[in-house]
TIDREN-152860 format. One record per residue (C-alpha): residue in three letters; x, y, z. Coordinates in steps of 0.2 Angstrom, whole numbers, plus 2048, in hexadecimal, padded with zeros to 3 digits. Layout:
TIDREN-152860
ALAXYZ;...
//
This chain:
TIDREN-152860
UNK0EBE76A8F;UNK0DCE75A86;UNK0D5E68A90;UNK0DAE70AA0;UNK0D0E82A9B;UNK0C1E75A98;UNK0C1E6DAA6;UNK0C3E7CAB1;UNK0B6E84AA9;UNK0A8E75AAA;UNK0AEE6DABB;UNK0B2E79AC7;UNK0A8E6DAD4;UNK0B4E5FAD0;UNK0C5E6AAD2;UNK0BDE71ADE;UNK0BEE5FAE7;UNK0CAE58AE3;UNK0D5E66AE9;UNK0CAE64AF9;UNK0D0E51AF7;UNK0E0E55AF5;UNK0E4E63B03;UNK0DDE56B0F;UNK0E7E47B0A;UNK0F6E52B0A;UNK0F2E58B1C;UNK0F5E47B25;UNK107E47B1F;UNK109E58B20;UNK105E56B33;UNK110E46B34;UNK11FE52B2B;UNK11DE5EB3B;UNK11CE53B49;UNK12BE49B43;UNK133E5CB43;UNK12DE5FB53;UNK131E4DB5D;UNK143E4FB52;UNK146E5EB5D;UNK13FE5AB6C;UNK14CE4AB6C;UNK15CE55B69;UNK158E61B74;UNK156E53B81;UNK167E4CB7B;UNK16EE5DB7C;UNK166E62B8F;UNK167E53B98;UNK173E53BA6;UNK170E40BAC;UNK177E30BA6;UNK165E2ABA6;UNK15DE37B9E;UNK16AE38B90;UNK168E26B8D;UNK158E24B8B;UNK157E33B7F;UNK166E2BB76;UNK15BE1BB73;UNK14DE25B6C;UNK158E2FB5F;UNK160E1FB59;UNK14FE17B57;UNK146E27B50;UNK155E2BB42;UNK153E22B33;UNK165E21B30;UNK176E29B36;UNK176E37B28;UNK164E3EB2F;UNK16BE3CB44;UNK17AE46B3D;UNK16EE55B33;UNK164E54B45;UNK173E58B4F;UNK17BE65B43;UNK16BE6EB42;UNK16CE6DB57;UNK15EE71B64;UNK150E7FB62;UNK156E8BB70;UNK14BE96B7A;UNK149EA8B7D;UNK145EA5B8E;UNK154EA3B96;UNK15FEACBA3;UNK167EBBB9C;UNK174EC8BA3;UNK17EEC6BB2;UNK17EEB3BB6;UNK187EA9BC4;UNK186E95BC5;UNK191E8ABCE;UNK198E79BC6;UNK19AE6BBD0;UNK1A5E5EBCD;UNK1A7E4ABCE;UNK1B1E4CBDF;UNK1A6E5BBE6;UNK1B0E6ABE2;UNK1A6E7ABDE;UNK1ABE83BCE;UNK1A0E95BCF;UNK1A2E9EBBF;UNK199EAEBB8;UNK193EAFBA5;UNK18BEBEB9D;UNK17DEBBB90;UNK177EC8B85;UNK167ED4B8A;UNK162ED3B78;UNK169EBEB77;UNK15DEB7B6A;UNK15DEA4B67;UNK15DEA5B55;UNK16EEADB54;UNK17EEA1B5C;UNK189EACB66;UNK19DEACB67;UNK1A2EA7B79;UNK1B1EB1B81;UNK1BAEA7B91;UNK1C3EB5B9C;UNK1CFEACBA8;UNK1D5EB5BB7;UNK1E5EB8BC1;UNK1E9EB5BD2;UNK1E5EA5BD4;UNK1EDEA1BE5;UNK1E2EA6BED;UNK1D3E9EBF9;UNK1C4E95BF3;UNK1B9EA3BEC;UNK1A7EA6BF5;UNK199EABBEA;UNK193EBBBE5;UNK1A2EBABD4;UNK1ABEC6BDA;UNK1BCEBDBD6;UNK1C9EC7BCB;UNK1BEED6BCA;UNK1B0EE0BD4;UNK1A3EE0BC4;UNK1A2EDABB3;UNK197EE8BA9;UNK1A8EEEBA1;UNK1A7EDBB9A;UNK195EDBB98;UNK192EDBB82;UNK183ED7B76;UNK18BECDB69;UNK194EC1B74;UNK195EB5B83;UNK1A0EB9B90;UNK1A5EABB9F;UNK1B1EB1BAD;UNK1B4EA0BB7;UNK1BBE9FBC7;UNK1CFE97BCC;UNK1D6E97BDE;UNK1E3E8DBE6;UNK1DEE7BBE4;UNK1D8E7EBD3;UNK1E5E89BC8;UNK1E0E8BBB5;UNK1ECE7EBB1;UNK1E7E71BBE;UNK1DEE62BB8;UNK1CEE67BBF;UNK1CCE75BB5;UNK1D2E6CBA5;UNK1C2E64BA8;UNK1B6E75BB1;UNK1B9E80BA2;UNK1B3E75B95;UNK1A3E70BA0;UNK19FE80BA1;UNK19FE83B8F;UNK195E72B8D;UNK188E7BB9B;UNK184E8BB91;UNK184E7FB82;UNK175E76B89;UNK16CE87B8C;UNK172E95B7E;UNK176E93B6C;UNK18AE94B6D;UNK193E97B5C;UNK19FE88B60;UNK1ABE8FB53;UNK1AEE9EB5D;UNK1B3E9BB6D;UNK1C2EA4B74;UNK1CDEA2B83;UNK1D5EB3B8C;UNK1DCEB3B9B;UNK1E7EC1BA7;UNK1F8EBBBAF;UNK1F4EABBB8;UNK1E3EACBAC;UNK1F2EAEB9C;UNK1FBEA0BA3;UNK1EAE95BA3;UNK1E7E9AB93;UNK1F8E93B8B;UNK1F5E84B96;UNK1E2E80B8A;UNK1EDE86B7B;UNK1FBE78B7F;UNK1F0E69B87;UNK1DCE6AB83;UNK1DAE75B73;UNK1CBE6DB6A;UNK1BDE79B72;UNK1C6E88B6E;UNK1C7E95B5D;UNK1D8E9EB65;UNK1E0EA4B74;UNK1E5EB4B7C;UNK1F1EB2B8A;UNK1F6EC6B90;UNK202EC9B9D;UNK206EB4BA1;UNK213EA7B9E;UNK214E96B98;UNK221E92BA2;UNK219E92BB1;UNK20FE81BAB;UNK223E78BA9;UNK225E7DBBD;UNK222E6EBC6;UNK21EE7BBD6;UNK213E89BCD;UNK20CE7EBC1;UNK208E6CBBB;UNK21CE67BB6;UNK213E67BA5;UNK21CE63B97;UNK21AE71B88;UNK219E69B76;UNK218E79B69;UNK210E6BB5E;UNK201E6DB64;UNK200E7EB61;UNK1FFE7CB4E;UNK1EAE7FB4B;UNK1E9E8DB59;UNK1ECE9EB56;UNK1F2EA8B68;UNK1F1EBBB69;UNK1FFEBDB75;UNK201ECFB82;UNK210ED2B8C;UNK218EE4B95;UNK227EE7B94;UNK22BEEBBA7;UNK21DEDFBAC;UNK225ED9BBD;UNK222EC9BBB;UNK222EC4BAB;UNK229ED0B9F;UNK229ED1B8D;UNK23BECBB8B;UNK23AEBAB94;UNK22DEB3B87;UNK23BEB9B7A;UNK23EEA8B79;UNK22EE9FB78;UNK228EAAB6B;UNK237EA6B61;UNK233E94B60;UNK220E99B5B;UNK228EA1B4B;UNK233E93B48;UNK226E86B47;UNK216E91B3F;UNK20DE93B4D;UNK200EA1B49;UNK202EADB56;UNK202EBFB59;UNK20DEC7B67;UNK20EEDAB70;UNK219EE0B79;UNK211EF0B82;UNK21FEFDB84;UNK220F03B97;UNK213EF8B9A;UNK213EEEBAD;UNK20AEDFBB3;UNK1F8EE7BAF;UNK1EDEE9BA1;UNK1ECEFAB9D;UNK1F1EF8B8C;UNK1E1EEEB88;UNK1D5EFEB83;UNK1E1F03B76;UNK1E4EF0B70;UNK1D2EE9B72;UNK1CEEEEB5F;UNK1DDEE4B58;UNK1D7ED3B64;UNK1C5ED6B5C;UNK1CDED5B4A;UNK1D8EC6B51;UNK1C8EBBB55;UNK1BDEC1B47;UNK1CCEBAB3C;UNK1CEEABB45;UNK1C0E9FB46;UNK1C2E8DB4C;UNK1C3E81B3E;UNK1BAE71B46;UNK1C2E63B39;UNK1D3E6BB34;UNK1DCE60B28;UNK1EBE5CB31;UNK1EDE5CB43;UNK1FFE58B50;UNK1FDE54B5F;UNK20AE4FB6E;UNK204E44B7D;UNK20EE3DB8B;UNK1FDE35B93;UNK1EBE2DB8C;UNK1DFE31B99;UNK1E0E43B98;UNK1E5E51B8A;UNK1EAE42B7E;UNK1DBE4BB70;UNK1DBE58B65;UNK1CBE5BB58;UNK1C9E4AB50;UNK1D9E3FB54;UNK1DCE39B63;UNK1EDE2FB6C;UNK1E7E1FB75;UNK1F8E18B77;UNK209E1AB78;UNK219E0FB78;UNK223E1DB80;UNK221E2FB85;UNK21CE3BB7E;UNK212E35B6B;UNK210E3FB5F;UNK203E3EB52;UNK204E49B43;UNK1F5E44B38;UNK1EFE4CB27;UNK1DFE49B1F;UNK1DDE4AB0A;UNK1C9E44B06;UNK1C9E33B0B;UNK1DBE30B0E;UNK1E5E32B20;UNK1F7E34B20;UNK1FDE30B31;UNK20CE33B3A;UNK210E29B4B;UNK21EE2CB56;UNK21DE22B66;UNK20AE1FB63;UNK203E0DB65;UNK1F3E11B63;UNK1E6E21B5B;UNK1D5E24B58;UNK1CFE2FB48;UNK1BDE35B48;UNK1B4E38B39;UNK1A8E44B32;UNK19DE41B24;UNK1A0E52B1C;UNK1B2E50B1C;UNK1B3E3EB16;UNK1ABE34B09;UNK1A2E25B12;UNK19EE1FB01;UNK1AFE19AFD;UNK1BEE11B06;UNK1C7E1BB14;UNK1DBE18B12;UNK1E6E1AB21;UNK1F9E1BB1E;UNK203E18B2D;UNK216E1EB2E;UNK215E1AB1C;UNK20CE07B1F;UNK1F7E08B19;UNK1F1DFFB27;UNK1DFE03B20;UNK1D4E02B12;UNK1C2DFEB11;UNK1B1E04B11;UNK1AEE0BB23;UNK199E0DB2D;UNK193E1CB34;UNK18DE18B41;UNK17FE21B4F;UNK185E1CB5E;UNK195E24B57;UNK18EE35B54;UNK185E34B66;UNK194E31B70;UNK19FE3EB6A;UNK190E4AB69;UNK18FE46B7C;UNK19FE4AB80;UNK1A1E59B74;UNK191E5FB6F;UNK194E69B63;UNK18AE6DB52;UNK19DE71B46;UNK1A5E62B4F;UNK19BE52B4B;UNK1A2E41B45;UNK199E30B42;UNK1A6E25B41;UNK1B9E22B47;UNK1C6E17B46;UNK1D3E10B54;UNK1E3E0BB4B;UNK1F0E04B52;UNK200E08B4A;UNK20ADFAB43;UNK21CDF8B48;
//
């Protein structure tokens, strides 16, 4: 201490530079340290806006070479994009268009007060009606104006279904998803929170995302529909219904009891089952109430308490799924059925640290994808297959990994950076 009070007092010219010195060897890095901020940015919000195979490439070629290693390319995309404030705020109408032409017009309601630095919960409303002509635009399918639906703390999409594109056809399994990934690219979308309503045909819709394509979705609130319109070959799909896959999605479920078409009495049944195999649901029947939703004003408090309480957990330790097909609504979070030796598979999978307990029935073959905050990279991963450990070794993250399922996800709470296709033994 002595010697520092000395020299303060008889150099001040030498601290003074050699703190000169030092701020301006410091500044270099310090610059280098901002730019590497900046250009990590810029690349992920180039991953996360591009709409062409071409751009996305090449932007995915830069983030591999400019990442030092997997761990850092996860941080980038976990942190996400720097969103803007200057985007397109309330009443919106776009049109989709898909692979084979068809035009997907939707409606989406952003916030007057949407700020970038907050993510927002994301509310689908799916309407009823839906044989019905293609819709022209304007978005004035299932209702004449949307301020009653207009809110600040939220999101709200009201997509479009007509008669060649019913909630439960194919073509929406893939349009409602795309949608979400759209507003993804633009507003900063609290991915845990994203709900699915729908009214009659819309409640029918909304069971079919709840039974075949849950993984985007927190929970579901089918009023005044019916499940088993997706089993009729005529009205529906011919779907077949697997409660299994109900198991990590909680539905808030609204019927009348004189409701002409489908009263509260002929879901008697199916709500039995959803008790007998834990399904985590809540369901009203509205006394007097018809095919309509006049009871909603008085029950819009106790849906609002449903959704606050019912967050989506991304990575849930054990997940079922049923599949009678692999080339469409064979995934749910992070397993996935890639083959079958008869129909349907199930696939009931639990995950303790670093260990997967698998369970195969009619499953050839599954994909489990992996994510660095739920595993230990560091040490073996063990997979047990109908009692059989069919792996156990060191496993690679990987960026090509991260990138390909951050393509067809993006999604911040849903990363993973390495997986694993087993085939089950016989």
């Amino acid at each position: 201490m002595k010697l520092g009070c000395i020299f303060l007092r008889h150099n001040p010219v030498k601290i003074s530079w050699l703190l000169t010195v030092i701020s301006i060897s410091a500044l270099p890095y310090t610059c280098v340290l901002a730019a590497d901020t900046e250009s990590q940015q810029e690349l992920v919000a180039g991953f996360w806006t591009s709409t062409s195979e071409t751009e996305r490439l090449a932007t995915e070629a830069q983030l591999i070479e400019g990442a030092r290693d997997t761990a850092e390319l996860y941080h980038w995309f976990k942190t996400g994009p720097h969103f803007s404030i200057d985007v397109p705020k309330g009443q919106q109408e776009s049109i989709r268009v898909a692979g084979d032409g068809t035009r997907f017009p939707y409606v989406y309601l952003i916030p007057e007060s949407y700020d970038p630095e907050h993510s927002y919960p994301v509310e689908f409303m799916l309407h009823g009606g839906v044989s019905r002509p293609e819709w022209e635009p304007g978005g004035s399918w299932w209702r004449r104006g949307y301020e009653s639906l207009k809110q600040e703390d939220r999101i709200v999409v009201v997509p479009a279904s007509w008669e060649r594109a019913f909630w439960w056809h194919e073509n929406q399994a893939e349009n409602l998803p795309a949608i979400l990934k759209e507003l993804k690219r633009t507003y900063n979308v609290d991915e845990n929170r994203v709900t699915l309503s729908g009214v009659s045909d819309g409640g029918t819709g909304a069971y079919f995302f709840a039974f075949k394509q849950p993984t985007e979705w927190a929970a579901f609130f089918p009023y005044i529909g019916h499940p088993g319109v997706l089993r009729n070959s005529q009205s529906g799909e011919g779907y077949r219904l697997y409660f299994e896959n109900l198991m990590t999605k909680p539905l808030y479920i609204v019927n009348g009891e004189i409701d002409r078409l489908y009263p509260a009495s002929s879901l008697q049944g199916f709500i039995k089952i959803l008790g007998e195999t834990g399904v985590e649901h809540v369901f009203k029947a509205i006394k007097g109430g018809g095919h309509d939703t006049r009871w909603l004003p008085g029950e819009t408090a106790f849906i609002e308490e449903f959704k606050l309480e019912h967050p989506r957990d991304p990575l849930p330790e054990r997940i079922r799924w049923v599949a009678d097909r692999i080339d469409k609504f064979n995934r749910n979070s992070w397993i996935q059925i890639d083959g079958l030796s008869r129909t349907p598979g199930l696939l009931d999978v639990r995950r303790e640290d670093n260990l997967f307990v698998v369970s195969a029935r009619g499953v050839s073959q599954f994909t489990l994808l992996l994510n660095p905050e739920e595993v230990d990279f560091s040490q073996p991963i063990l997979v047990n297959v109908n009692g059989t450990t069919v792996m156990a070794e060191n496993v690679s993250e990987n960026k090509e990994t991260l990138l390909k399922w951050a393509q067809k996800d993006l999604d911040r709470k849903m990363l993973f950076t390495a997986e694993l296709n087993v085939q089950v033994p016989d």
